[in-house]
Structure formats: C-alpha cells, structure tokens
N, C-alpha and C positions, 0 to 999 in steps of 0.2 A: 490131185494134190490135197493135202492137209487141210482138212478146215480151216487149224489154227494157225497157218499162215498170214499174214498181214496183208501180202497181199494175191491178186489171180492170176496165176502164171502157168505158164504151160509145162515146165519145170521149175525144178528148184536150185536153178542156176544161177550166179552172175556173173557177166563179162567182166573182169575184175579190171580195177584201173591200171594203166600200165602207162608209166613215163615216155612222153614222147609219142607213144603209140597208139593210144586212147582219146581218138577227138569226136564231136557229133556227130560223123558220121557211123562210126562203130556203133556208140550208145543208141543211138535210133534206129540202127539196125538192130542191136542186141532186142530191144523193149517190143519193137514192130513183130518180135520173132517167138516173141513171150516169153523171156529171160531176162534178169535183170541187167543195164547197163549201166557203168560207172568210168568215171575221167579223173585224173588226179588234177587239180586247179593250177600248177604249176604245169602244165601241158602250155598254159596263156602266159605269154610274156607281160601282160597289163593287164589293168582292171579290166580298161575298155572292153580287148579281146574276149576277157571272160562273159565280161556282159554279153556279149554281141554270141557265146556259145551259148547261155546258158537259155538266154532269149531262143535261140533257135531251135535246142531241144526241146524246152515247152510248146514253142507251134508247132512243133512236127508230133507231139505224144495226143494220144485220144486215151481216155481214160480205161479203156479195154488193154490198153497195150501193157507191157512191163512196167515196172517202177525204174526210174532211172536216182542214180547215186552222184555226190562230188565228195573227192575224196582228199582232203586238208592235212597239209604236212601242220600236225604242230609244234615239232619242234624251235628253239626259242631264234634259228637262223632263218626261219622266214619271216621275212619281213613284212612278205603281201596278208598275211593272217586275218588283218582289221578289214580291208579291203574285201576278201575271200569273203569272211563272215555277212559284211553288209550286203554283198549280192546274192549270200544264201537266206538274210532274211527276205528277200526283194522275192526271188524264183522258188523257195520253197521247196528244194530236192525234199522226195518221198524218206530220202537216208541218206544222213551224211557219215563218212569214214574217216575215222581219225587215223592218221599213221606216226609213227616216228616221233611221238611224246605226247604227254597227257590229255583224254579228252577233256576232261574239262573246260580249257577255253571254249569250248563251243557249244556248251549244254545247253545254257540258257539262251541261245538267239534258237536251236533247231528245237527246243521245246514249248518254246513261246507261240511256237506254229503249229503244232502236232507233230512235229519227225519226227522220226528215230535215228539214235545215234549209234554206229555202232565203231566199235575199235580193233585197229589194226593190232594182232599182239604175234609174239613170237617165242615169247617162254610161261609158264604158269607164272613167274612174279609177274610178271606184265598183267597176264589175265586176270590175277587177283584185285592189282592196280584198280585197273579198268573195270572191274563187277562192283569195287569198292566207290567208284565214282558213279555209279548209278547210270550207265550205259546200258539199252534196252539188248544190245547183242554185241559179237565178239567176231569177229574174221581171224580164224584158228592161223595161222600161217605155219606151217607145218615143212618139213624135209622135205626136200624136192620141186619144192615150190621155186619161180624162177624168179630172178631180180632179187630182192633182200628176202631172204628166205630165214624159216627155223630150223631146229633140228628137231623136234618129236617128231614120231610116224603119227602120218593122222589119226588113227585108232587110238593112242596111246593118248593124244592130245586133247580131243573130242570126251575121251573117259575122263581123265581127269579133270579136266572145265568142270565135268557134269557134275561130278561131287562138291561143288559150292558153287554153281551158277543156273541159273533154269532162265532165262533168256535167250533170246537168236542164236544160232550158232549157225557160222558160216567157216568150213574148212577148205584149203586150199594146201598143195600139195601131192604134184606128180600124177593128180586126176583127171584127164583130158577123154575119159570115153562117159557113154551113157552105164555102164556097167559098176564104174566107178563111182557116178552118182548113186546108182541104187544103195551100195555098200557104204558109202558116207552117211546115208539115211539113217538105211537100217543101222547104224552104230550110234545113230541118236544125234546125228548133226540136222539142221534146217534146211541149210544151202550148200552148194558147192560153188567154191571162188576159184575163178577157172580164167587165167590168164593166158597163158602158153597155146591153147586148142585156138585162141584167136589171134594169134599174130600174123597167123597168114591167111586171115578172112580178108576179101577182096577189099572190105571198109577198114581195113585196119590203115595206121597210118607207116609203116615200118617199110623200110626202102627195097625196092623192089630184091635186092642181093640178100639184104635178110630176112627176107619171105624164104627165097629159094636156099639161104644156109638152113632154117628150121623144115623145111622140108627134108633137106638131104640128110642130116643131123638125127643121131640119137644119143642116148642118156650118158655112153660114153665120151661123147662131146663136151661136154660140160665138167666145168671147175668150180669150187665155191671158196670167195677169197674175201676180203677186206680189206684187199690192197686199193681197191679203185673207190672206194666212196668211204672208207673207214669202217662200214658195218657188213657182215659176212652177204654178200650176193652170189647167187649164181649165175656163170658166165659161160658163152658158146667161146671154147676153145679157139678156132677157126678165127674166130673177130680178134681175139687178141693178138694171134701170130700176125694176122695182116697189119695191124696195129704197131707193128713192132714191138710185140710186147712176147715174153718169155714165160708161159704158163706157170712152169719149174720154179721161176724165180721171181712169184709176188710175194712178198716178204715182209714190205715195209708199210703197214696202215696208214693210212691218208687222213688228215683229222676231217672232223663229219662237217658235211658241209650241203646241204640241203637247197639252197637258196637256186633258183630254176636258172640264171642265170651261166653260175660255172658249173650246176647239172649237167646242161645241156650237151656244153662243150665235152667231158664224161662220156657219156652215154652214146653220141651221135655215132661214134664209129665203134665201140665197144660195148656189144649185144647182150641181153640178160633171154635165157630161155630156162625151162623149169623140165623135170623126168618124163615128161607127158610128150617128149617130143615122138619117140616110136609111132605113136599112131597118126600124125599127121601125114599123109602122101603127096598133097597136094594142093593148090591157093583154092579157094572156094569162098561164095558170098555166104554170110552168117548164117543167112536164113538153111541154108544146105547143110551147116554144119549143125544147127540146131534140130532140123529134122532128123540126121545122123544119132545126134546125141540122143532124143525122145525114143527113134527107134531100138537100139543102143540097150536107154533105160527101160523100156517096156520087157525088151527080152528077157533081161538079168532080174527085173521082178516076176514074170511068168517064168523061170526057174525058181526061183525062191520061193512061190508061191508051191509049185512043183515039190519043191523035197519036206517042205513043211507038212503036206498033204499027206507025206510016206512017212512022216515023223511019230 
C-alpha cells in the first residue's frame, strides 16, 4: 500500500455504505479484513440505535484493523443530522461521508477531532462544490455504480477531479474485482468504493432473495431511473416487476425525499445493485471476498508490472 495513505490496510478498498444493508456487522467484518467499512446513519431508526451501533463498532475494531466510516445524508430532509453529528463527535469515525448535500454542516464537529471528511459527489459541479468547502477527499461516484449513481466513466471522472483537486480520491462504479482496483489506482484514484461486491457477503444485511437475485443477476438486469426516490438510482429489474412496478413505464419523479423513515418503506422491496454484478457467483463471508479481491489485485499489478518491464 501507499505510504501516503492515512491509513494500513490491506487494500485500498471500502465497503461503501449501503441503505438498509450496511449494519455493524458488515463494517466489522469489512475493517477485521483490512478494508475499509462504512454504514449510512439512517440505516438507525433513533439516536439510541445509533448510539448502541456505533458503540459496538468501536469495541469490536483494534487499531490494526480498517478504519471504519458513518456516512451522513445532509441534505436539508433529514432531520436526525444534529443528532447524527453529536454521536460522531462522541465515537469519532476515522471518516465521515457526506452524501446528498453540502459537507459543510459537518466540518467542524469531524475536524475538531482529527477526521477526515470526505464527500459523496456525482458530477464535477459537485466535486468542485465539495474541494471548495475544504473536504480532505471525495467519493467519485461514477456510472454503474448502484443505488444513486453518476454518469462519468470512472476514468473520465478520477481525470478530471485531478485537474483541481489533490486530496483522497475514492471512486466507485461498476468495480467489483481485485483487477479493477489495480486500474482505479493506477489512473490515480486512492480507494475503491465498492458496494455491489458486498451485498451478498454473509454480514451483509439484504434479505435472503436479494442476496440470491444479485447472484443470479447481471448488468443487463438493471435500470437507472428517478422515478423511485427523485434522484437517478440504479435498480435490479427483477425487484421492480415483483413490485408491481413496470420498468418501461418509470416516468414520473418522486420529489427527494431522504428522511430514513419513508426511505425505508422505498427501498424494502425495491433493490439497488450497481454493473459489478457479473462477477459475483455466489453468498460468501467478507473475509473470502476480500482475500478474492487482494488475490485479484496482486495478479492485475504482477501484469502491469509485467508489460511495463517490456515497455
């Protein structure tokens, strides 16, 4: 790994947070496995809950293991935000993620600690936004990425950041093997934000039928709409028909609505999965998938090392 990394990890991965799907048990497997783990704070119906998660991942982490992340909707429909804030000054995530509106509410409680903030973006105004508010990194979110996705190709998106930002980069998008990590590197990313390759880890929280649709499922499965939360997500086909819902015919935007409450009802039976599905075969505990991926990456850099050597 990187010297100039923050921090020692086995790769340069993290379990990216995923609604619904991302509770302590993922994150602690993710960090025990040497990748980074992250939970979206709206995952908790109450403060309490959160308290009582966030409590639990600091007993379970030893300072060898991953850094783990909480990853804060800011925009102005949630209403837990004060709340969220006051338990991340308490627990002290290594990195907190901003998504779905400006970091800034939350600079100065994650810097008054030492953290790092980094920001959820989805187009270069965003990222500009966000380099302009003095965020130490940036979670690229890129095409193909599942749940509320971009449209750059990660290549494209990673290049252009680079021309006005030198801070963290973490890209996400359609990347689910170790091969792909090496290639997000080498194009000058930090991390890879890697959602989709964990939904059917044994610690994921995702219900048993939508473990087995993203097994059976590939990239042709999926639609990207704005019909179901207002902002463009990608969606497993499959969940919608059962849903009773008409792929053909999402048409009508939903005004945004963020707040974890009517999220939830959302999302419970209507699945977000990202291009990365081809490679999954089969449920497996983190740890297997993470040794996958390191093997993965070790090969695609002993090629590259390879053709550079013939260069």
């Amino acid at each position: 790994m990187p010297a100039s990394l923050p921090f020692k990890m086995r790769l340069p991965v993290i379990a990216a947070p995923m609604f619904l799907i991302s509770g302590p048990e993922l994150v602690i497997a993710a960090c025990k496995a040497g990748i980074g783990g992250a939970f979206p704070t709206p995952n908790c119906r109450t403060a309490a809950e959160l308290d009582a998660w966030m409590g639990q991942i600091t007993d379970a982490l030893a300072p060898s293991d991953g850094p783990w992340a909480a990853n804060l909707i800011t925009h102005s429909t949630n209403k837990g935000l004060a709340d969220d804030l006051a338990l991340i000054a308490q627990y002290r995530p290594p990195v907190v993620i901003t998504a779905l509106g400006s970091p800034k509410p939350v600079m100065e409680t994650v810097k008054a600690y030492g953290g790092l903030v980094f920001a959820d973006v989805t187009s270069l105004g965003l990222a500009r936004k966000a380099a302009d508010a003095g965020v130490d990194g940036m979670a690229c979110i890129s095409a193909g990425a599942g749940g509320h996705t971009g449209h750059l190709s990660p290549f494209a998106f990673i290049s252009a950041v680079r021309q006005f930002f030198d801070g963290y980069i973490a890209v996400g998008g359609g990347i689910a093997d170790g091969a792909g990590v090496a290639g997000a590197v080498a194009a000058g990313a930090d991390f890879v934000y890697m959602g989709t390759r964990f939904l059917a880890a044994s610690e994921s929280r995702a219900q048993d039928a939508y473990k087995d649709m993203v097994v059976s499922s590939g990239p042709d499965d999926l639609i990207v709409s704005n019909a179901i939360t207002g902002t463009n997500a990608s969606w497993l086909k499959p969940s919608l028909i059962a849903a009773g819902l008409d792929p053909d015919a999402l048409t009508a935007p939903t005004a945004r609505d963020y707040n974890s409450g009517s999220a939830q009802k959302r999302w419970k039976d209507l699945w977000a999965a990202g291009q990365g599905l081809q490679t999954i075969d089969r449920v497996m505990p983190t740890s297997q998938i993470v040794a996958r991926l390191e093997a993965e990456y070790r090969d695609a850099a002993g090629r590259f090392t390879a053709l550079t050597a013939r260069a």
